[in-house]
N, C-alpha and C positions, 0 to 999 in steps of 0.2 A: 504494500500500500504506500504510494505516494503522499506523503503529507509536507507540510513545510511549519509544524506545532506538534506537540505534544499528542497525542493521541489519549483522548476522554473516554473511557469503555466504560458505560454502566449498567448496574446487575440488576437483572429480572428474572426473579425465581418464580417457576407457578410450581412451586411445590407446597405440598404440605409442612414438610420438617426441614427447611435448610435452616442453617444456626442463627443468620440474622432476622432475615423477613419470611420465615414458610409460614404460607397459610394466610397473609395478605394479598394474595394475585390470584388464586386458585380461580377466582371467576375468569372467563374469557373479557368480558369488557372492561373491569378493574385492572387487569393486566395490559390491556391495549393502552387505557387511558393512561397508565404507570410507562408504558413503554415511550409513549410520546410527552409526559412529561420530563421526564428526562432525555426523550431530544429536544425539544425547548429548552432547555435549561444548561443544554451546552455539550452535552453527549455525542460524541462522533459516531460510535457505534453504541447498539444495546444490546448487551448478551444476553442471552433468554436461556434456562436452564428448566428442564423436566425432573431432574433428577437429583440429589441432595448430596452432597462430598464430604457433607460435616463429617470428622470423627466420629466411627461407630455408626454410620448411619447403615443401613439395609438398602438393599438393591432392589429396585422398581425391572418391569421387565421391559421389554422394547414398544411393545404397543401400549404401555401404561404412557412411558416418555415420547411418545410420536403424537398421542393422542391429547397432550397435556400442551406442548408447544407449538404442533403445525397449525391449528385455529389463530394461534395469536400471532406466529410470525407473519401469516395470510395477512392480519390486519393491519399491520404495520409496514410492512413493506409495501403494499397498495398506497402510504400514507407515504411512502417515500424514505424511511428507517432504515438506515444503515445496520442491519443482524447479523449478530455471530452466535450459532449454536454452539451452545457449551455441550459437550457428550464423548464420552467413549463409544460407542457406538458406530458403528459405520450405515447400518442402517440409518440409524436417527439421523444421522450426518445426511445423508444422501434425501430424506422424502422432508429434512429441514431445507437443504437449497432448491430442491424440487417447490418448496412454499413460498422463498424468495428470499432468505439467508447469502449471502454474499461472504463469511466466513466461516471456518470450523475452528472453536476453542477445546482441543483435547487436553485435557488436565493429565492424559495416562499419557502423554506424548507419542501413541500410536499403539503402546505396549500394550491396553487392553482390549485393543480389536484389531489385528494385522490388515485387514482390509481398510481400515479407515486415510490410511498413506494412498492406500489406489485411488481411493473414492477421492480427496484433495486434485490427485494429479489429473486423473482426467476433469475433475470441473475445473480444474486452473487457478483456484481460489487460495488467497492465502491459508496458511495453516498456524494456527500457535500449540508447538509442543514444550508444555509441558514438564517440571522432571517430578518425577512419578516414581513410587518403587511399590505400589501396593493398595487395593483397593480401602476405604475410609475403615471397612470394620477392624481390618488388621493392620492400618496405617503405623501407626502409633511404636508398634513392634519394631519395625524395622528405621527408626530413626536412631543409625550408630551409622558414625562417621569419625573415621580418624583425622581428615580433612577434609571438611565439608565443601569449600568452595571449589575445593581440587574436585574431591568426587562429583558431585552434582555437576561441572564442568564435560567432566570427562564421560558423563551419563547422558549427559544433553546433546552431545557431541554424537553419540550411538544413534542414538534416535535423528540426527540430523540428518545422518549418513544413512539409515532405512528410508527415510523420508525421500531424500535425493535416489534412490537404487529404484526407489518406486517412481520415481517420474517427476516430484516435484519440484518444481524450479526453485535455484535459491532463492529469488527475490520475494519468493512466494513463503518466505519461511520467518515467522516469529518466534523468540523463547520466552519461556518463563520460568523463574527458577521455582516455583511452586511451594511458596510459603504458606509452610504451617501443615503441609504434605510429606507424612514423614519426615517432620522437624519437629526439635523441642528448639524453645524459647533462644538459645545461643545457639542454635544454629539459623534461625531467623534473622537473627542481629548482625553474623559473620558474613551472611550473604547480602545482607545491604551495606553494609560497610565495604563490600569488595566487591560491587556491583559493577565494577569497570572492570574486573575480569570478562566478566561474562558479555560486557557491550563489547568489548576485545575480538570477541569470535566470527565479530562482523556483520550478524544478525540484531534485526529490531531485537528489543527485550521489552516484554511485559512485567510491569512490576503488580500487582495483586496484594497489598496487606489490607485491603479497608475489613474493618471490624474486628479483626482478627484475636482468637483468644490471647496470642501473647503480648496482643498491646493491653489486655482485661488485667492481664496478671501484670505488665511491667506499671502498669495506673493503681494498682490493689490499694484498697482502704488500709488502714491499722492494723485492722483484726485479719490481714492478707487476703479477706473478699476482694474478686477479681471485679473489675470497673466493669456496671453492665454493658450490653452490646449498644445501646443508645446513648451510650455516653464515652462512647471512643472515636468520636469523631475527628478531634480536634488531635489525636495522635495520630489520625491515619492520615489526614491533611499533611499533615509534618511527615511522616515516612513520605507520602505522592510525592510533595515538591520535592526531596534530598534525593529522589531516586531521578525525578527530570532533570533537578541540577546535574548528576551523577551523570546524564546520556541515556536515560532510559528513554525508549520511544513512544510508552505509554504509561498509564495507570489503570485500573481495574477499581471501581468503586461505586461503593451505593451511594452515598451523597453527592450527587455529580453539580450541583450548581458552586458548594462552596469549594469544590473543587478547581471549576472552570473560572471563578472569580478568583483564588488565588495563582492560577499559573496567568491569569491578565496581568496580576502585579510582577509576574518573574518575567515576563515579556518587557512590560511596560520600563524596567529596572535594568531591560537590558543582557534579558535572560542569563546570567551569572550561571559558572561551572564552578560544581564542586571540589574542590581536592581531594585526590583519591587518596585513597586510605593503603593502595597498592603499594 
């Protein structure tokens, strides 16, 4: 994707249980109206999600999430919405751009459906993968790293390179180091601090913390109660910008206006680079 700004990605879950907003969209017109209020509000794209990735969550089957997102991507895209289907899936992948989806957001970076690299290559659509090492209910397990940015690197890097064998053009290729996926709390913080590694590899990066438990926990009250999800916004603001400053080429967020008003100031100011941490 061609841009010459930051890239604004906001999130539209019609799910029941995702960990910030499930079960506020589940109607089809509440989710429409949700999806075009956040492209008024400054949204370049809106990723629409069936399916829930919180920690621990359970898996919906394919016609639950086809049946949950293609009505609303229908409406939106008619309206003119820039969509990126969030899914593992390669079906859901494939009958979401058949709706009028224009991207695929795999969070499993291709690893939990092999066909979803083909389905990207023949539609010619950007792709963001992802790093991923294990579905949400056994996520958690598998978060050991001796060098996180080293690994997560070198894991992104594999999935690039299936990506490309499958047909996908490079330009066609975003990353995302997938915080809070198989990460605890300092491995979240290592990978924004060394976020110029991964812009290094020459691909767009998606940066994704908005709401995230480790911004609940690093905000904890006294009694070490993590900051509820409606009151972390003003950290995920501050992760967005440090990660634009940094070179990321997007954000991933649900409050998308105070978002798109503060990168006007990082523009306006002259859009200032961060010093890397590398």
């Amino acid at each position: 994707m061609n841009v010459d700004h930051p890239v604004v990605m906001g999130v539209l879950n019609v799910t029941p249980d995702s960990f910030s907003d499930g079960g506020k969209y589940t109607d089809e017109e509440f989710a429409v109206a949700h999806g075009l209020d956040l492209r008024n509000a400054g949204a370049d794209i809106v990723d629409i999600g069936g399916e829930s990735t919180r920690p621990g969550a359970e898996r919906v089957d394919a016609p639950t999430e086809i049946a949950r997102v293609v009505p609303v991507i229908k409406e939106l895209a008619a309206a003119g919405v820039l969509i990126s289907i969030d899914t593992t899936r390669a079906a859901v992948a494939e009958a979401a751009l058949e709706a009028g989806a224009a991207v695929i957001n795999d969070v499993s970076g291709g690893l939990a459906d092999p066909a979803m690299t083909r389905v990207a290559a023949e539609a010619g659509c950007p792709l963001i993968l992802m790093h991923w090492r294990g579905h949400s209910r056994h996520m958690n397990e598998l978060a050991t790293y001796t060098d996180v940015v080293a690994e997560v690197r070198d894991e992104l890097l594999q999935r690039v390179d299936e990506a490309l064998a499958a047909g996908v053009a490079p330009g066609q290729i975003i990353l995302d180091p997938g915080l809070g996926f198989a990460k605890k709390a300092e491995h979240n913080w290592a990978l924004s601090a060394h976020l110029d590694v991964l812009i290094g590899l020459g691909y767009p990066v998606l940066f994704a913390a908005s709401r995230k438990t480790y911004l609940g926990r690093l905000l904890a009250g006294p009694d070490g109660t993590p900051r509820p999800v409606e009151e972390r916004e003003a950290a995920t603001l501050a992760t967005s910008l440090l990660a634009v400053a940094a070179g990321a080429w997007g954000v991933r967020v649900h409050d998308v206006r105070s978002t798109a008003d503060a990168l006007a100031v990082w523009r306006a100011t002259g859009a200032p680079r961060l010093r890397t941490a590398s």
